[in-house]
C-alpha positions as CSV (number, residue, x, y, z in Angstrom):
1,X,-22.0,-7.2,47.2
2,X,-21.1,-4.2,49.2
3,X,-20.7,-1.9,45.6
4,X,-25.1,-2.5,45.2
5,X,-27.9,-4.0,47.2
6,X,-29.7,-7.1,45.9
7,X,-29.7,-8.2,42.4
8,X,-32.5,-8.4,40.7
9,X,-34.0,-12.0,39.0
10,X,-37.5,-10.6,38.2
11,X,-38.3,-11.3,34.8
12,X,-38.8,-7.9,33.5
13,X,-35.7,-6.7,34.9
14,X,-33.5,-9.7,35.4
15,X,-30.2,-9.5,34.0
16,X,-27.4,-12.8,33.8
17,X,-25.9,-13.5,30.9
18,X,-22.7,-14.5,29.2
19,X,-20.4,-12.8,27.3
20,X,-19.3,-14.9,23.9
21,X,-15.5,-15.3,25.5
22,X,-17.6,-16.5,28.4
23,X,-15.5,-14.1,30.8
24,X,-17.8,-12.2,31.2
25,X,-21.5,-11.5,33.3
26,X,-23.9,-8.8,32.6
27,X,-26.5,-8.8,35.5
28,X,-28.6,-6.2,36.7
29,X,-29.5,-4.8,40.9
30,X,-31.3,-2.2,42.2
31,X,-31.7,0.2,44.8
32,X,-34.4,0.0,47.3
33,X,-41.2,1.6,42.0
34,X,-42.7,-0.2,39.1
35,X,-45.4,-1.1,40.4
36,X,-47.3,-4.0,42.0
37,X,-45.0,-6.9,42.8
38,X,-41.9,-4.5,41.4
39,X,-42.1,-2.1,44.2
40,X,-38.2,-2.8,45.4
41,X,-37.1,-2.0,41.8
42,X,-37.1,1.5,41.9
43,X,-33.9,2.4,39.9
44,X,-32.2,-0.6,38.5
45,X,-28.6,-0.6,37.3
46,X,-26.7,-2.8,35.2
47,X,-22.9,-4.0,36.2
48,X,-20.8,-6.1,34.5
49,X,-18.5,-8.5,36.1
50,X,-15.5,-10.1,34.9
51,X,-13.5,-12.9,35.3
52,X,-9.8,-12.8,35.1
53,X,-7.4,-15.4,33.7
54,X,-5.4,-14.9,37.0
55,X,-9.0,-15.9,39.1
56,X,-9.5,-13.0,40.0
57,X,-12.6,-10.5,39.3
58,X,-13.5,-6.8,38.2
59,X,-16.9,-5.3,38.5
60,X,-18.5,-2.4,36.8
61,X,-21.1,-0.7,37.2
62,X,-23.0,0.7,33.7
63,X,-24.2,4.0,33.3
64,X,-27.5,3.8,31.1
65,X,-28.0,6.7,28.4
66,X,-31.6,7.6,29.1
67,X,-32.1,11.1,29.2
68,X,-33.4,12.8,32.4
69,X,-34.1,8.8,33.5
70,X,-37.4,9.0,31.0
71,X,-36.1,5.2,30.3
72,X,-35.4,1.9,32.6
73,X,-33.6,-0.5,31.5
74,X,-33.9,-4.1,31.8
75,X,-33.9,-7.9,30.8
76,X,-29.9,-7.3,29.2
77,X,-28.2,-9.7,27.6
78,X,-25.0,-9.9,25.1
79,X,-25.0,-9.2,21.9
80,X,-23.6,-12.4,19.6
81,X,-20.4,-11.0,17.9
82,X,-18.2,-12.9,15.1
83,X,-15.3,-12.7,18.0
84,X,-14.9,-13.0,21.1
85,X,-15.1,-9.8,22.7
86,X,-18.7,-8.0,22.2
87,X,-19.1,-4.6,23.3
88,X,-22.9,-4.8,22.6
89,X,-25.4,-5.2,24.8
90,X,-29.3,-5.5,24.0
91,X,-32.3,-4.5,26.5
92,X,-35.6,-3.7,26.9
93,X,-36.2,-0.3,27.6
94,X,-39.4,1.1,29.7
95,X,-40.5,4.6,28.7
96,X,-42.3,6.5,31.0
97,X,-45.6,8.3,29.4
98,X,-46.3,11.8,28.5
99,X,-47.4,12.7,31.8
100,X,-44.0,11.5,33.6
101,X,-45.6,8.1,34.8
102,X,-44.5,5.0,34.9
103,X,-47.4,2.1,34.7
104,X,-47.1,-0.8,36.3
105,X,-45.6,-3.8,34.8
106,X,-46.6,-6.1,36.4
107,X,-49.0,-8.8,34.1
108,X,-49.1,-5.6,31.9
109,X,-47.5,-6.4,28.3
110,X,-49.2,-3.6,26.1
111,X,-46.8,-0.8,27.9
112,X,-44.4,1.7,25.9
113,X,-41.2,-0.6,25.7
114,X,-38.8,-0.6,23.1
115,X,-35.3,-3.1,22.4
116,X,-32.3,-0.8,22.6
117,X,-28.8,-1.8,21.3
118,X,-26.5,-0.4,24.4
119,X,-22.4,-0.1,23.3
120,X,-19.6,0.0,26.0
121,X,-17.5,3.4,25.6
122,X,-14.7,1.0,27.0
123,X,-13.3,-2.3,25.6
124,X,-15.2,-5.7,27.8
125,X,-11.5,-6.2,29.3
126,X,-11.3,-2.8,30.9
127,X,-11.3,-2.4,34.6
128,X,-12.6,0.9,34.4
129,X,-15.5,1.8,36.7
130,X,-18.5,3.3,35.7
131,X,-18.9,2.4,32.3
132,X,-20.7,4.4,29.6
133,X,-23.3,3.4,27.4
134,X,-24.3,4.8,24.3
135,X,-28.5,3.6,23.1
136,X,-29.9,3.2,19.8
137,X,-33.7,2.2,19.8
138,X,-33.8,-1.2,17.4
139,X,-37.9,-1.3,17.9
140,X,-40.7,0.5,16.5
141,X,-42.3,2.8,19.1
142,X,-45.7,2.1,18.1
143,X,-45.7,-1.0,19.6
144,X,-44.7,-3.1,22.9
145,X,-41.5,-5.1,22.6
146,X,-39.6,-7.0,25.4
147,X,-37.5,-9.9,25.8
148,X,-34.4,-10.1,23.4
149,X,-32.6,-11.4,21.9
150,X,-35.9,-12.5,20.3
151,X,-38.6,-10.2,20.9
152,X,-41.9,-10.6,21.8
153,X,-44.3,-7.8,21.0
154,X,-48.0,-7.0,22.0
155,X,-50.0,-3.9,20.8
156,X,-49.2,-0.7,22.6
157,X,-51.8,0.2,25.2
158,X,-55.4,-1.3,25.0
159,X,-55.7,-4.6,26.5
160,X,-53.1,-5.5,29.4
161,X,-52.1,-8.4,27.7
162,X,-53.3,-10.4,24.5
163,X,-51.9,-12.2,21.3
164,X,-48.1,-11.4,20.9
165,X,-46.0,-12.0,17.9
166,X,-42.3,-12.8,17.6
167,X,-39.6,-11.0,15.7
168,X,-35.8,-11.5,15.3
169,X,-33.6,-8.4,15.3
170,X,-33.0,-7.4,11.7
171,X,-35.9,-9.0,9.8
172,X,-39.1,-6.6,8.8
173,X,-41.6,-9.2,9.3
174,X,-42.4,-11.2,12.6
175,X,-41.6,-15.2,12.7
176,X,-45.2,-15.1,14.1
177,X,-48.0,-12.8,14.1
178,X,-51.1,-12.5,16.9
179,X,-54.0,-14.7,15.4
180,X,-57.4,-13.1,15.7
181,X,-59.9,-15.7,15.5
182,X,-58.4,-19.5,15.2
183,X,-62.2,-20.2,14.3
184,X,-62.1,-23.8,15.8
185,X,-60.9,-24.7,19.4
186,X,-58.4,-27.3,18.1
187,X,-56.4,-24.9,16.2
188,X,-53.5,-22.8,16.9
189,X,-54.9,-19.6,18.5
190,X,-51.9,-17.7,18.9
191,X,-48.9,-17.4,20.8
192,X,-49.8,-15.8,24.6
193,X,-46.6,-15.1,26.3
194,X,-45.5,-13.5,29.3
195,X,-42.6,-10.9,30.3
196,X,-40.1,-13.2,28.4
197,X,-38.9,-16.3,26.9
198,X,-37.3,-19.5,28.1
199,X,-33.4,-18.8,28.8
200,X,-32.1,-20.4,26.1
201,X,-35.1,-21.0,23.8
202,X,-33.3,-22.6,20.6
203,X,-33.3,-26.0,19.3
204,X,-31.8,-27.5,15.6
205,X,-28.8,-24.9,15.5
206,X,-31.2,-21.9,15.9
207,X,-33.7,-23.2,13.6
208,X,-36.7,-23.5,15.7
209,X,-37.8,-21.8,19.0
210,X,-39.4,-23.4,21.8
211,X,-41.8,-22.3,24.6
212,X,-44.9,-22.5,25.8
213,X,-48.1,-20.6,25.6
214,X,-51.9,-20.5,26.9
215,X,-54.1,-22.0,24.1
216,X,-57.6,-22.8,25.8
217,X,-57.5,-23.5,29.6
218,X,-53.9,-25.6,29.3
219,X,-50.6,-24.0,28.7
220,X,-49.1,-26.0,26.2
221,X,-45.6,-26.6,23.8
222,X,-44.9,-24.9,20.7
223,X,-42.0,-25.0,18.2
224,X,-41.7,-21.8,15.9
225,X,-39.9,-22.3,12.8
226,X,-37.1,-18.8,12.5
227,X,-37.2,-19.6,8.7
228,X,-41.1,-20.5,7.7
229,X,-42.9,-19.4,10.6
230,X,-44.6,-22.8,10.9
231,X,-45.8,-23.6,14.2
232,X,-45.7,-27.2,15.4
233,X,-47.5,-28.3,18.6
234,X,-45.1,-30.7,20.2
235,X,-47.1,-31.1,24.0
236,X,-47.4,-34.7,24.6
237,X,-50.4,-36.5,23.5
238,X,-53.0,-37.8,26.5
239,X,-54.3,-35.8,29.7
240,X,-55.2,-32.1,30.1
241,X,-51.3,-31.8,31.9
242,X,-50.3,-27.9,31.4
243,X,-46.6,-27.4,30.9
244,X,-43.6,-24.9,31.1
245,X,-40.2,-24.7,28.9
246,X,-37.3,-24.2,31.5
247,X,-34.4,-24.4,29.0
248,X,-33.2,-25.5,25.5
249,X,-30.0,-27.0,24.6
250,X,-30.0,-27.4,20.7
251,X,-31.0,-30.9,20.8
252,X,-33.4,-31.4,23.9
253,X,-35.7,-29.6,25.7
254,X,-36.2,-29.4,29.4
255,X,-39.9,-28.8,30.7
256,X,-42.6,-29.1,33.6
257,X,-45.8,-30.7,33.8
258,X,-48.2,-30.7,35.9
259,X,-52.3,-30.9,37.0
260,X,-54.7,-30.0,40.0
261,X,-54.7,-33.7,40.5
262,X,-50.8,-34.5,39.0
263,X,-48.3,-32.3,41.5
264,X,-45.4,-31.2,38.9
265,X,-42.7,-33.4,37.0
266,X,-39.3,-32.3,35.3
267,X,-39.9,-34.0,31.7
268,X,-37.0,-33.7,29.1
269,X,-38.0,-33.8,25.4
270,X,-35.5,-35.2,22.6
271,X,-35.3,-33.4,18.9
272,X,-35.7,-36.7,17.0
273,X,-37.0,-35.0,13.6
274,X,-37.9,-31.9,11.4
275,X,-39.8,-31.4,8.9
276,X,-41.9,-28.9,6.9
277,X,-44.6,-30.2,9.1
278,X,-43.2,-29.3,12.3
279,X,-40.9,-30.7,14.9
280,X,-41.1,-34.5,16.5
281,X,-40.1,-34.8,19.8
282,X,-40.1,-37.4,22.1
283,X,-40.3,-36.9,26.0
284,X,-39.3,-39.2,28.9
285,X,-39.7,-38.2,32.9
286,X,-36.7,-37.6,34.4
287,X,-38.1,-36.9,38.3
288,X,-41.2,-37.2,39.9
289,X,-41.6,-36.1,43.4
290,X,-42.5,-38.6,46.0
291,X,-45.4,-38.0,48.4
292,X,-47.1,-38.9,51.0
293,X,-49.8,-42.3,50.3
294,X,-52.0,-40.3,52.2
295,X,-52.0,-37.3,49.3
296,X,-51.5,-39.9,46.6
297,X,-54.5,-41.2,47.5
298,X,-56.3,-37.9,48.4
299,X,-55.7,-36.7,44.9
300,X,-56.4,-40.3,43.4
301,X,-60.2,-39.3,44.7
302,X,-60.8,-35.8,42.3
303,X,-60.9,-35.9,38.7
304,X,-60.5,-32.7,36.2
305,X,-62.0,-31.7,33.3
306,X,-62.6,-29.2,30.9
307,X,-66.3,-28.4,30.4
308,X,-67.6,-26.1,27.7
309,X,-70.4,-23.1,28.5
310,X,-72.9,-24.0,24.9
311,X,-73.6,-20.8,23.4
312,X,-70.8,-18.8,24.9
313,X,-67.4,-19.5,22.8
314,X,-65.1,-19.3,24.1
315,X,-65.7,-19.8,27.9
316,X,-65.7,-22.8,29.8
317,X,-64.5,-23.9,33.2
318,X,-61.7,-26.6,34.7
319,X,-64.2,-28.2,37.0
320,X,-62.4,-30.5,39.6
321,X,-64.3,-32.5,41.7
322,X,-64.5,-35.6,43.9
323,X,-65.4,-39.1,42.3
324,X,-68.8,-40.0,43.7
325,X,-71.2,-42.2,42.4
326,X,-74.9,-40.8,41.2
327,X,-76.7,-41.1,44.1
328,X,-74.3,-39.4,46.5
329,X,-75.4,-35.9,47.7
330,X,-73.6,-33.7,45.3
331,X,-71.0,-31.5,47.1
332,X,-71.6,-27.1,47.2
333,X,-69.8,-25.6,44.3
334,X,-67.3,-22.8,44.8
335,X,-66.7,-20.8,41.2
336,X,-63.7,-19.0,41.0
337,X,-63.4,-16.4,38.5
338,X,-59.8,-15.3,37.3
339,X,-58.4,-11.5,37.4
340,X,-56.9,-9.6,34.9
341,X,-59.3,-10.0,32.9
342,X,-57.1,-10.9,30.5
343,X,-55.7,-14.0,31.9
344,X,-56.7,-17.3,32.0
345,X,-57.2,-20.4,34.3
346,X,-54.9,-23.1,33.0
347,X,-55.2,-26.8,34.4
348,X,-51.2,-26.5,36.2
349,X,-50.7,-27.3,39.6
350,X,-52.3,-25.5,41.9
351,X,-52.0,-26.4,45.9
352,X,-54.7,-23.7,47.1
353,X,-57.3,-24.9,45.2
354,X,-56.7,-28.7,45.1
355,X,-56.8,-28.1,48.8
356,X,-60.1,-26.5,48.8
357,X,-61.4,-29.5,46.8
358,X,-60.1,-31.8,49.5
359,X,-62.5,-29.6,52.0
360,X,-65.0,-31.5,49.9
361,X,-66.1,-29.0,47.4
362,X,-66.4,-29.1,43.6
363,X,-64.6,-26.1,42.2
364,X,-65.4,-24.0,39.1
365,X,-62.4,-22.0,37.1
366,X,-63.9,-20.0,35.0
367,X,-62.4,-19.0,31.7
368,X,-64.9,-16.0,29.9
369,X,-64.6,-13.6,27.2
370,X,-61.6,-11.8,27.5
371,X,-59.4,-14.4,29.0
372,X,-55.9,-15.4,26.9
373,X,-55.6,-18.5,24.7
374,X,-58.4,-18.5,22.2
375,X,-57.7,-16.1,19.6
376,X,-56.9,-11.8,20.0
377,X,-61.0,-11.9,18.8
378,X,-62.2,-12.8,22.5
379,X,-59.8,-10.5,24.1
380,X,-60.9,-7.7,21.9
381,X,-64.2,-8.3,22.7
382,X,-64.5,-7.7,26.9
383,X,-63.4,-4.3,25.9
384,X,-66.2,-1.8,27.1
385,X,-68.1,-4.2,28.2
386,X,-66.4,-5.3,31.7
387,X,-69.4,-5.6,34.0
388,X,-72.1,-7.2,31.5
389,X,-70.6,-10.3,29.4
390,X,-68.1,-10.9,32.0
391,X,-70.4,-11.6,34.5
392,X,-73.1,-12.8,31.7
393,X,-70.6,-15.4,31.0
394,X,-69.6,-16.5,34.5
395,X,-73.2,-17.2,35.6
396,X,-74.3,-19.1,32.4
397,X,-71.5,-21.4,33.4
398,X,-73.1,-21.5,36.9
399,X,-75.9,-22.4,35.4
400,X,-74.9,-25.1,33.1
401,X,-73.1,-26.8,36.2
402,X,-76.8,-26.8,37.3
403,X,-78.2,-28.6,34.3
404,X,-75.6,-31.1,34.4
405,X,-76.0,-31.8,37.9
406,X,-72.6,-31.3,38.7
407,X,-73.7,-28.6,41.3
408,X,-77.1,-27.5,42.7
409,X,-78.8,-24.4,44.0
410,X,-80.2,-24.0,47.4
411,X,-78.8,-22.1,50.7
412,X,-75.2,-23.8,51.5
413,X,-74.6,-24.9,47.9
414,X,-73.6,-22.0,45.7
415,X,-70.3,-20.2,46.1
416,X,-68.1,-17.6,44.8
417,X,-64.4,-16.6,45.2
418,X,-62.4,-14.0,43.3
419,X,-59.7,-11.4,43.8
420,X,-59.0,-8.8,41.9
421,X,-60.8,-8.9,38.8
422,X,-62.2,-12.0,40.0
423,X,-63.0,-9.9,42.9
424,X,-65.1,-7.5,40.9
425,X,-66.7,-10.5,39.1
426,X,-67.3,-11.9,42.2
427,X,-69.0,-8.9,43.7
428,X,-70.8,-8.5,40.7
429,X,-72.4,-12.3,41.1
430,X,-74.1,-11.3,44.7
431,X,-74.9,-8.7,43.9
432,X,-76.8,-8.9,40.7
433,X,-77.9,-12.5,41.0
434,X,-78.3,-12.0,45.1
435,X,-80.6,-15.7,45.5
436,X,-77.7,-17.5,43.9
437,X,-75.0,-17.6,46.2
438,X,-74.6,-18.0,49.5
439,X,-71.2,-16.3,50.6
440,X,-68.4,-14.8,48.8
441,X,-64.3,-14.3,49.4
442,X,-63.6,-11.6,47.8
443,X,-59.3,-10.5,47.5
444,X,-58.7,-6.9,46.5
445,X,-61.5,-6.6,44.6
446,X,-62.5,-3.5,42.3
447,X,-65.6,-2.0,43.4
448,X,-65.6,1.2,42.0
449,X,-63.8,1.9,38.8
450,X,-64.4,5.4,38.6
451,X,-61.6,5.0,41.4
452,X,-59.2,5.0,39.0
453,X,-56.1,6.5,40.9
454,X,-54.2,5.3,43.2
455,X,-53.3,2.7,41.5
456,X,-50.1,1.3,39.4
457,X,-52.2,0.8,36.6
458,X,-54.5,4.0,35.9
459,X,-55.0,3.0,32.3
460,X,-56.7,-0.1,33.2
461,X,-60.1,1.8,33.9
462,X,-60.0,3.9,31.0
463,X,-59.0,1.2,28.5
464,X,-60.8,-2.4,29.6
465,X,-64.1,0.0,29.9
466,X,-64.2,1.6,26.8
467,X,-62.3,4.7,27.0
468,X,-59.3,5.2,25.3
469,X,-55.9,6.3,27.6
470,X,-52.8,5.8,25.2
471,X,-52.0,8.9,22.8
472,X,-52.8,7.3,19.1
473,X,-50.2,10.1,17.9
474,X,-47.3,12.2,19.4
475,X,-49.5,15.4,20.1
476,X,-51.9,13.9,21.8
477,X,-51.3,13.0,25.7
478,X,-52.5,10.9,28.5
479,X,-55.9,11.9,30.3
480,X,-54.9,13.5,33.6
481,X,-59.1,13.2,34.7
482,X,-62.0,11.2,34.6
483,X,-64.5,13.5,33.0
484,X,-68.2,13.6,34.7
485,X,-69.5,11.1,31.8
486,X,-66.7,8.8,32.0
487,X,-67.0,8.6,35.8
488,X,-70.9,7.8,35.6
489,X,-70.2,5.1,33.0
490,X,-67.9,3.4,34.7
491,X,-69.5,3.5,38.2
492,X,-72.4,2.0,35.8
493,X,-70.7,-0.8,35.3
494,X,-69.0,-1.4,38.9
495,X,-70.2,-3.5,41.6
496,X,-71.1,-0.4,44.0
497,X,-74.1,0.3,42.2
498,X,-75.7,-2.8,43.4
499,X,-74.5,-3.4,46.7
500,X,-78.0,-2.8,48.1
501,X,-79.2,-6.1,46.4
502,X,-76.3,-8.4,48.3
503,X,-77.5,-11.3,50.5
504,X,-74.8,-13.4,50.7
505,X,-72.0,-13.5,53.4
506,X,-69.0,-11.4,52.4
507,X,-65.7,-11.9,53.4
508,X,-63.1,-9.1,52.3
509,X,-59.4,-9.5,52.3
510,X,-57.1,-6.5,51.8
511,X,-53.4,-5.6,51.2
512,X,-52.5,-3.0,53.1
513,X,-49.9,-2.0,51.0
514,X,-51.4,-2.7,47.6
515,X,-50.3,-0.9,44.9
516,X,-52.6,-2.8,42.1
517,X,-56.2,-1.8,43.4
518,X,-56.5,0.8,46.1
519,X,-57.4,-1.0,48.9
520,X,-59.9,1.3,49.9
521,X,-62.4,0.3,47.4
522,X,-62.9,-3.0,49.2
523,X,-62.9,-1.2,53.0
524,X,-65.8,1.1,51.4
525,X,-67.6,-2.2,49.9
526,X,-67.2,-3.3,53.7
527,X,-69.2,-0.2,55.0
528,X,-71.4,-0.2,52.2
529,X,-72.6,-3.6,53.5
530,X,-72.3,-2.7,56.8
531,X,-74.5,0.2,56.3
532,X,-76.8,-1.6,54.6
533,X,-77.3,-4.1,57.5
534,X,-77.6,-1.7,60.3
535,X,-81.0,-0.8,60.0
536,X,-83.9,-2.6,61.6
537,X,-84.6,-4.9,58.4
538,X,-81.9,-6.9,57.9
539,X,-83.9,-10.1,57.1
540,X,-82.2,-12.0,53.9
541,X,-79.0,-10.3,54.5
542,X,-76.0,-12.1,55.0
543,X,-73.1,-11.2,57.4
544,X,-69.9,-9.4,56.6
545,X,-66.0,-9.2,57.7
546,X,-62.9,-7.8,56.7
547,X,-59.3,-9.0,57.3
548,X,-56.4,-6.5,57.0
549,X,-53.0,-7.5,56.3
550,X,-50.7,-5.2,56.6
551,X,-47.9,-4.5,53.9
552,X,-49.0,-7.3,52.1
553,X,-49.6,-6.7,48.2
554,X,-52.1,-7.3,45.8
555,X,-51.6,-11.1,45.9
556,X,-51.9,-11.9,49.4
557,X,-48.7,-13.8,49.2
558,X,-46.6,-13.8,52.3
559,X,-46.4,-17.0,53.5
560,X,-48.3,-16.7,56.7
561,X,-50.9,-14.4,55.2
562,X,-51.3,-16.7,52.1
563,X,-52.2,-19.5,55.2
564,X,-54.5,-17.3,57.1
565,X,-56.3,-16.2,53.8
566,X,-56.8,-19.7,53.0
567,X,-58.0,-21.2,56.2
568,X,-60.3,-17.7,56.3
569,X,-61.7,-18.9,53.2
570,X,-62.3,-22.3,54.3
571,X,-63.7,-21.6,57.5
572,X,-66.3,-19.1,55.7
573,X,-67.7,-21.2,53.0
574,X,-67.9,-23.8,55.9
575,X,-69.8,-21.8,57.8
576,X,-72.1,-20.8,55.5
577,X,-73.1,-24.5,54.1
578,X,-73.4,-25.5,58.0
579,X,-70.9,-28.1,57.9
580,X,-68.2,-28.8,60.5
581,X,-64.6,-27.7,59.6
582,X,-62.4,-30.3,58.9
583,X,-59.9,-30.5,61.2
């Protein structure tokens, strides 16, 4: 439109919704930062456009009321009015902090955001260009809400993400609270959701809500009951498939599934019952993609499963590997821990690793303490101690691959990949266990986390190591330091202080432009290893590389970086076992 520049579909921004007269569209655009992977949304604007009985079309743009822009707004939707015309909008509103700052959002639900009611100074009909709106703040500013017209809420600062619970608008008490400890892995361990909900998440006339959420190492599909707060589990019965609500209509439900080995299905689920129990659905597949029979019958050769660490509740690990018979030479093992660290592996489609598989690897997600979907307990409890049960946990489950014999140690059979938090995890593993593995890949790791600016997300290495960042009342404001004590505590517990003890190849692969973790922690892990090696005994040390992309992000993710990066990857691990690459 030549009145803004693009509009904006990102889901903590992204505007499009109805009006009840349906004549109506509030959407949102922005002007060419919040952060990592929100860099382009740097002031965000509503507009309204409507449609005319003659055909033709208005559009408006709104004119938020934070004061002195200490709010953004986002995520708008109508208001549901008793006629036709509502002059009510509702919307999430980011605060900035106390300093002026505004934290990235990205993966980042435990940030100061409130739901704000936002009314039209001029009738929905008008043609009147800009538009006023007036704000009240519907939402408690002691914790995080997003995502109306139902809101999901986490706890303000602390964790990046966690247990959230579920509120309508009006009612005191949520329709479902976090869960702290679901004390057996077969029960409901909370609802962990992202930036919002499914676009129209209602079924049985408002009734019952429907999503999905991590629980374990599969996202799965709940029903929420709006009037008892009973939570039904309605994911089909059989394999370890992960799935994802796309929409709601009332009386069906339209969702993906999906495994490493099973490349995503459109699966529609009909309401055929409710009861105080819960709701009864019944699914059919309405489209399967058709590929190739040479990738049917690649992925017919790996199997999946879900394989608990004994001792160490909750981790475990999605370990896919080929089908081989017991005497076959067992194939290296590349363990991949997660970022985050609160996130979580989940058994959904995903092309990069399957493919790495196919290279003839077994591969090892790692889910440890701290990662999503098994109770607010296990998140709680990385807290301050990033660096020890972290990495505690992630080479236990080394090891009991190991026992098994599912993987074995020796030069050319032990691997590690990680980026970001995996990164540090990763870097951690060499370092401090330096005859286990043989080469790493490590993606915008953190190395130093007394590093703790230049970045989106400053209170990530006060908070996950111990150190409070978020006032706990209104006189009391951000740290604008890292004190001496805090800054040797936290190098402590960062892979720096043990990069003299690395053996193993290293690869690094940077972002140029990445706003998530300063890039230049990993180019001074580079020197650090190259400085290391340079002397005259070099003998058990591995070799090291960089690769630079430039203006890529914390991801990686431009198409032909995301290739390079991958075939890097391959080609190192290749190297290192002394096996041919596949061509």
């Amino acid at each position: 439109s030549p009145r803004h520049s693009s509009h904006s579909l990102a889901e903590y921004f992204g505007s499009l919704s109805f009006s009840p007269s349906e004549d109506a569209i509030v959407y949102f655009a922005y002007s060419p930062s919040f952060g990592e992977g929100l860099t382009s949304k740097k002031r965000p604007t509503p507009f309204i456009l409507r449609i005319m009985g003659n055909g033709e079309a208005s559009l408006s743009m709104l004119v938020t009321p934070a004061a002195d822009n200490a709010v953004s707004f986002g995520q708008f939707v109508f208001q549901e009015c008793s006629g036709s015309q509502s002059t009510n909008l509702l919307a999430t509103g980011y605060h900035r902090t106390s300093d002026d700052r505004t934290l990235g959002l990205l993966g980042c639900f435990n940030r100061p955001a409130a739901i704000w009611k936002l009314t039209l100074d001029s009738p929905l009909d008008t043609t009147v260009t800009p538009i006023s709106l007036t704000g009240e703040q519907l939402t408690s500013s002691s914790i995080s809400c997003r995502s109306p017209p139902i809101c999901i809420s986490n706890a303000l600062g602390g964790a990046h993400a966690g247990s959230t619970s579920l509120h309508l608008l009006g009612r005191s008490e949520p329709i479902a609270e976090a869960v702290w400890d679901p004390k057996d892995s077969n029960n409901f361990p909370g609802l962990f959701l992202g930036a919002s909900l499914p676009a129209y998440p209602f079924v049985e006339n408002g009734d019952w809500v429907v999503t999905h959420t991590t629980w374990g190492s599969r996202s799965r599909l709940v029903a929420i009951s709006t009037t008892d707060s009973t939570v039904s589990d309605i994911t089909p019965d059989g394999s370890d498939f992960s799935y994802t609500v796309l929409a709601a209509d009332n009386l069906h439900i339209a969702a993906v599934r999906s495994s490493l080995i099973s490349v995503p299905e459109l699966i529609l689920g009909a309401v055929i019952q409710t009861s105080k129990e819960g709701l009864e659905v019944e699914w059919r597949t309405l489209d399967s993609p058709v590929i190739s029979s040479d990738a049917s019958e690649a992925l017919s050769r790996l199997t999946m499963e879900i394989i608990k660490t004994p001792e160490r509740h909750p981790t475990e690990s999605i370990v896919l590997r080929h089908r081989q018979s017991k005497d076959e030479v067992r194939n290296a093992l590349i363990t991949m821990p997660h970022g985050g660290p609160h996130a979580t592996w989940a058994t959904s489609w995903t092309p990069a690793t399957t493919a790495l598989a196919l290279e003839g690897y077994t591969i090892s997600l790692p889910n440890y303490t701290g990662s999503l979907g098994y109770g607010e307990r296990y998140v709680q409890a990385l807290r301050g101690q990033c660096g020890t049960l972290d990495v505690e946990d992630c080479i236990a489950s080394v090891r009991y691959l190991i026992a098994l014999g599912i993987a074995e140690e020796g030069r050319g059979k032990l691997f590690i990949s990680g980026g970001s938090h995996g990164g540090f995890l990763g870097a951690h593993l060499v370092a401090r266990f330096p005859t286990i593995s043989t080469a790493a890949v490590l993606r915008n790791p953190v190395i130093s986390a007394g590093d703790a600016w230049g970045t989106d997300i400053s209170d990530w290495y006060f908070e996950e190591f111990g150190f409070p960042f978020f006032p706990k009342n209104a006189s009391e404001r951000v740290p604008y330091t890292i004190t001496a004590d805090q800054y040797t505590a936290l190098q402590a517990a960062s892979p720096i202080s043990y990069v003299q003890d690395v053996q193993a190849s290293v690869l690094i692969l940077l972002g140029g432009s990445d706003n998530r973790v300063n890039p230049k922690q990993g180019l001074g892990f580079y020197h650090a290893l190259k400085g290391r090696t340079s002397g005259s005994n070099e003998e058990g040390k591995g070799k090291v590389d960089l690769m630079w992309f430039d203006g890529e992000g914390h991801p990686i993710e431009g198409v032909e970086a995301a290739r390079v990066t991958w075939e890097s990857t391959r080609d190192w691990f290749a190297n290192a076992r002394g096996s041919s690459i596949t061509e």
